[in-house]
C-alpha positions, -999 to 999 in steps of 0.1 A, spaced: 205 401 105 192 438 103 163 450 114 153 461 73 159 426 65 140 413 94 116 433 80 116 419 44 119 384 52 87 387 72 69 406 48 79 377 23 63 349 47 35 371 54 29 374 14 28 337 7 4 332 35 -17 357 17 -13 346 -16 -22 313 -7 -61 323 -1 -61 326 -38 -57 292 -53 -54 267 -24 -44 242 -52 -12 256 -61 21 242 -55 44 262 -28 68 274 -52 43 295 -71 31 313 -38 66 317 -30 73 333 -64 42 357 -64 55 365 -30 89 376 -43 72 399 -68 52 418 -39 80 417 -17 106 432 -43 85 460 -49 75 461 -8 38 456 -7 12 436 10 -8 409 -8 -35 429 -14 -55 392 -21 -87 409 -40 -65 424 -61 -47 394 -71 -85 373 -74 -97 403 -92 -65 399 -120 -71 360 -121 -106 366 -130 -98 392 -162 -73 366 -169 -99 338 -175 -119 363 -198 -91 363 -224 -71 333 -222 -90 299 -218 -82 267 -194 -61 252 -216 -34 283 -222 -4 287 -214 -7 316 -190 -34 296 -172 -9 269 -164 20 268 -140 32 307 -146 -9 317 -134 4 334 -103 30 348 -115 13 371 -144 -17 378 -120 5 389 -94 22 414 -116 -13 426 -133 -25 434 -98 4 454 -91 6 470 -123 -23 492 -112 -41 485 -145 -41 449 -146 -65 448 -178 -45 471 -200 -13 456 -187 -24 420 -195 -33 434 -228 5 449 -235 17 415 -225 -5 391 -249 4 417 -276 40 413 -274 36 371 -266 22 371 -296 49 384 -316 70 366 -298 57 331 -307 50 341 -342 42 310 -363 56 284 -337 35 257 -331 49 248 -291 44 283 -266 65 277 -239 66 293 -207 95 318 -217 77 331 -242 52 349 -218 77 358 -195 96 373 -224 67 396 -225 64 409 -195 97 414 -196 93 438 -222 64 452 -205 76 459 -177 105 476 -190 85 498 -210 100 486 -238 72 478 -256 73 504 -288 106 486 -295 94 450 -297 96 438 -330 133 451 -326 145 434 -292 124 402 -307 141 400 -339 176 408 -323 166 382 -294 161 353 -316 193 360 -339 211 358 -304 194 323 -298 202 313 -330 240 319 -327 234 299 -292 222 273 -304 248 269 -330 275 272 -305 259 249 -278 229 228 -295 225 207 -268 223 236 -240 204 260 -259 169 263 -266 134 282 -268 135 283 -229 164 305 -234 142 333 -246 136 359 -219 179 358 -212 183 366 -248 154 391 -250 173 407 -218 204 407 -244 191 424 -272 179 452 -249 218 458 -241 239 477 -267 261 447 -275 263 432 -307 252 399 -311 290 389 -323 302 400 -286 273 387 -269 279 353 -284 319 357 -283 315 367 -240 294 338 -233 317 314 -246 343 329 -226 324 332 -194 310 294 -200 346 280 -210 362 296 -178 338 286 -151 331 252 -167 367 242 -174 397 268 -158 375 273 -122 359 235 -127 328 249 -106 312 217 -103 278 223 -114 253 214 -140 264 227 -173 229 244 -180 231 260 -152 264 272 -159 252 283 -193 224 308 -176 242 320 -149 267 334 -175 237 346 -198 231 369 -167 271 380 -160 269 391 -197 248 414 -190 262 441 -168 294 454 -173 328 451 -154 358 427 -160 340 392 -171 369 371 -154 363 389 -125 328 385 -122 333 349 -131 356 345 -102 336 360 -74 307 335 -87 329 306 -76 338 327 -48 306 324 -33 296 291 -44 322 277 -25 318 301 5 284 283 10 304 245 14 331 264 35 304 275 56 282 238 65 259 247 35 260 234 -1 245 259 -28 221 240 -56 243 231 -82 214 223 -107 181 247 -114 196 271 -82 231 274 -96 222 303 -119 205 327 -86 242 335 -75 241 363 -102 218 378 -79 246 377 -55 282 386 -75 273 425 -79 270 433 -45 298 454 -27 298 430 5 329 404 17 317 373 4 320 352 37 295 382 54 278 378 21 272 341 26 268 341 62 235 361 60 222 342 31 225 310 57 211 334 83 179 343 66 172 308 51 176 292 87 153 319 99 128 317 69 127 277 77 113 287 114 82 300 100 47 276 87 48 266 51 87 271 52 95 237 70 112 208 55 77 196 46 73 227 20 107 234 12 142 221 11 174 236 22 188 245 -15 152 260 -24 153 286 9 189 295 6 182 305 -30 149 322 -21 171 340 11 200 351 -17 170 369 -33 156 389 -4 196 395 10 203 408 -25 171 434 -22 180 440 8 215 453 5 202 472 -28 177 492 -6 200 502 22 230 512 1 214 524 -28 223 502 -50 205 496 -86 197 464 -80 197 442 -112 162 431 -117 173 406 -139 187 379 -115 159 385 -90 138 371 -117 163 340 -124 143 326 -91 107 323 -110 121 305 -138 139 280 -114 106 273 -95 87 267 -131 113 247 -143 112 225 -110 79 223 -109 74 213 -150 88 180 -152 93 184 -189 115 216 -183 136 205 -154 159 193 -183 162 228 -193 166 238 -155 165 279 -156 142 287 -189 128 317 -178 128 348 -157 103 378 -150 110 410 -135 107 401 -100 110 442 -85 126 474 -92 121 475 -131 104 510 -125 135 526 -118 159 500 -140 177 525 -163 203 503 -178 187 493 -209 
């Protein structure tokens, strides 16, 4: 392990500790997601900060909403860093609202899907990316009823940001989905399967290709003593798939930091299990090798790890496994879209 990724992996531990002092009921995963947001974007829990956003928070959404439950730490976590956490909170209910419309259910994607959209500065363009989101979903769900759904929201809004047409969009997925599923006969679960290719879709580069060094990987972890999650993790590899490193080198320092990250309080088998660090280490590797070869890193699939945790933590939503993702770091500089 380098001594930059020494350096983030303790920064992440260090985080969590921190962010802990703001809600001691909490469950792990959520301290370990707001910790991923800080450490993406290499800053310390500033905890005031965070109390301080939790606090404006509570003066515009009651108890009983949405962004009060489960996904709490995650949007007061970005409003701290945001530098402006009222206006920014603002930006995001604006857009949540649009996005939820007449719907009756709000579901966790929903506000992720805003901050999304926030965060990508995208907001002047909402009612656009929305409209263009849910016509994606729609063609989804026709396709796959069973697989898709509402949860599916923040990939799709990613989606609409590209310049693909919903036709290709909807024509690459099936590809992607059809070849890893039954020509590669990755054995994982099939939603799972279904979000990791919503994320492959989304860069360019040869879709077969990208597809193949997926599996790659996967099975470099079982060649190497460790098994990758094959349910709500499966999806983090596309994190992992862009980066211009041998795969076995790849996977080895994924083990590395996970094994490491296990060493440390709150980390133990107590707090976490095996499948949860390594996903958690793919995330800070990723960032890692972004920062030291200057890579863009893709701040889509750093956010696949918050929807995972939600969707492990929400019993109702395990079903849908990965339902949402947030920008987790580097959106200030994400030029793609």
């Amino acid at each position: 392990m380098n001594a930059e990724l020494e350096k983030k992996l303790k920064l992440f531990v260090e985080n969590k500790q921190k962010v802990e002092k703001v809600c001691a009921v909490e469950y792990d995963l959520n301290y370990m997601i707001a910790s991923l947001i800080l450490t993406g974007k290499n800053k310390d829990a500033d905890v005031e900060q965070i109390k301080e956003a939790r606090e404006i928070l509570a003066s515009k959404e009651g108890v009983f909403s949405s962004f009060r439950s489960n996904i709490e730490m995650a949007v007061i976590t970005k409003m701290a860093l945001s530098g402006n956490p009222e206006g920014y909170i603002d930006d995001v209910l604006e857009v949540h609202s649009k996005i939820v419309g007449k719907r009756i259910i709000d579901y966790y994607s929903f506000i992720l899907a805003a901050m999304t959209i926030v965060d990508l500065g995208k907001k002047s363009d909402a009612d656009r990316i929305i409209a263009k989101s849910w016509d994606i979903l729609a063609r989804m769900k026709k396709e796959h009823p069973i697989l898709a759904d509402e949860n599916d929201i923040t990939f799709t809004i990613l989606l609409a940001m590209t310049d693909k047409d919903v036709d290709t969009i909807i024509n690459e997925m099936e590809q992607c989905y059809t070849y890893i599923k039954k020509e590669l006969k990755v054995k994982a679960d099939t939603n799972s399967i279904q979000s990791l290719c919503e994320l492959i879709i989304m860069s360019d580069g040869n879709l077969t290709e990208k597809c193949d060094r997926a599996a790659a990987i996967f099975s470099a972890f079982k060649e190497q003593g460790m098994q990758y999650g094959s349910y709500y993790e499966f999806a983090s590899l596309g994190a992992l798939i862009g980066l211009d490193i041998d795969k076995d080198e790849l996977v080895s320092t994924v083990i590395e930091v996970a094994e490491e990250m296990k060493k440390n309080k709150g980390f133990g088998i107590f707090h976490t299990d095996t499948r949860t660090r390594l996903m958690f280490a793919a995330m800070l590797v990723a960032q890692d090798i972004a920062d030291n070869r200057n890579m863009l890193y893709d701040y889509a699939v750093n956010g696949v790890v918050i929807s995972n945790s939600i969707a492990m933590i929400v019993a109702e939503e395990v079903a849908a496994l990965i339902c949402t993702m947030v920008i987790a770091s580097y959106s200030d500089n994400y030029t793609t879209y």
